[in-house]
C-alpha positions as CSV (number, residue, x, y, z in Angstrom):
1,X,7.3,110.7,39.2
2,X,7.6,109.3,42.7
3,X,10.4,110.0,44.8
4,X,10.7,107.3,48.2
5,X,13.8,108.0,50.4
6,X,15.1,105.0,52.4
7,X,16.7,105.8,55.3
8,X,18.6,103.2,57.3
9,X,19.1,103.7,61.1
10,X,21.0,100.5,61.8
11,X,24.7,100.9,62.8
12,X,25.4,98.0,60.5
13,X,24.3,98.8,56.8
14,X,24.5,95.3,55.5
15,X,22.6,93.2,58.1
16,X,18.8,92.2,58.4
17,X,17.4,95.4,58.7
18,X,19.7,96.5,54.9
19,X,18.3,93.5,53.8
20,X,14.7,94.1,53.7
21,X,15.5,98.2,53.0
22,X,16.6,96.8,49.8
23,X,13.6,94.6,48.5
24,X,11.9,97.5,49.3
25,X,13.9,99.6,47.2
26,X,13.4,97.6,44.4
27,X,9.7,97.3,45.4
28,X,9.5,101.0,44.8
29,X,11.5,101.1,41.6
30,X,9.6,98.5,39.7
31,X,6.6,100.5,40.2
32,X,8.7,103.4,39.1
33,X,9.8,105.5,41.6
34,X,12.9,107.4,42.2
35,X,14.3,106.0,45.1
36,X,17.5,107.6,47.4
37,X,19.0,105.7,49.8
38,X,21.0,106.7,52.9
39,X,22.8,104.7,55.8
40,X,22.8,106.8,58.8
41,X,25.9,104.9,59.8
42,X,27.9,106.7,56.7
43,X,26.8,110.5,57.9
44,X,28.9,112.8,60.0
45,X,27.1,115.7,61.3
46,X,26.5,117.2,64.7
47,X,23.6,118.9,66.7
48,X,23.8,121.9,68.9
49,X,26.5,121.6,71.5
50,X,25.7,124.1,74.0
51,X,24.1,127.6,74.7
52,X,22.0,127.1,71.3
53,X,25.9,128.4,69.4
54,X,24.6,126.7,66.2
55,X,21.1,128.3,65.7
């Protein structure tokens, strides 16, 4: 099976860019793949915030 992950960098999740994430989504599906999708917008998670602490 295929697996596509969408990723959606655009602060608003519902706007052009969404738009066209989603006919691709179910671009890939029809043609039976498993698809994830993720809205970058949604995630909270931080980098390294000084000295290299988090590595």
């Amino acid at each position: 099976m295929k697996k596509v992950i969408i990723i959606n960098g655009s602060p608003r999740k519902n706007f052009n860019t969404a738009k066209v994430l989603k006919e691709a989504q179910k671009g890939a599906e029809a043609a039976g793949a498993e698809v994830e999708y993720f809205n970058l917008v949604d995630l909270n998670f931080k980098g390294c915030m000084s000295y290299y602490a988090c590595k």
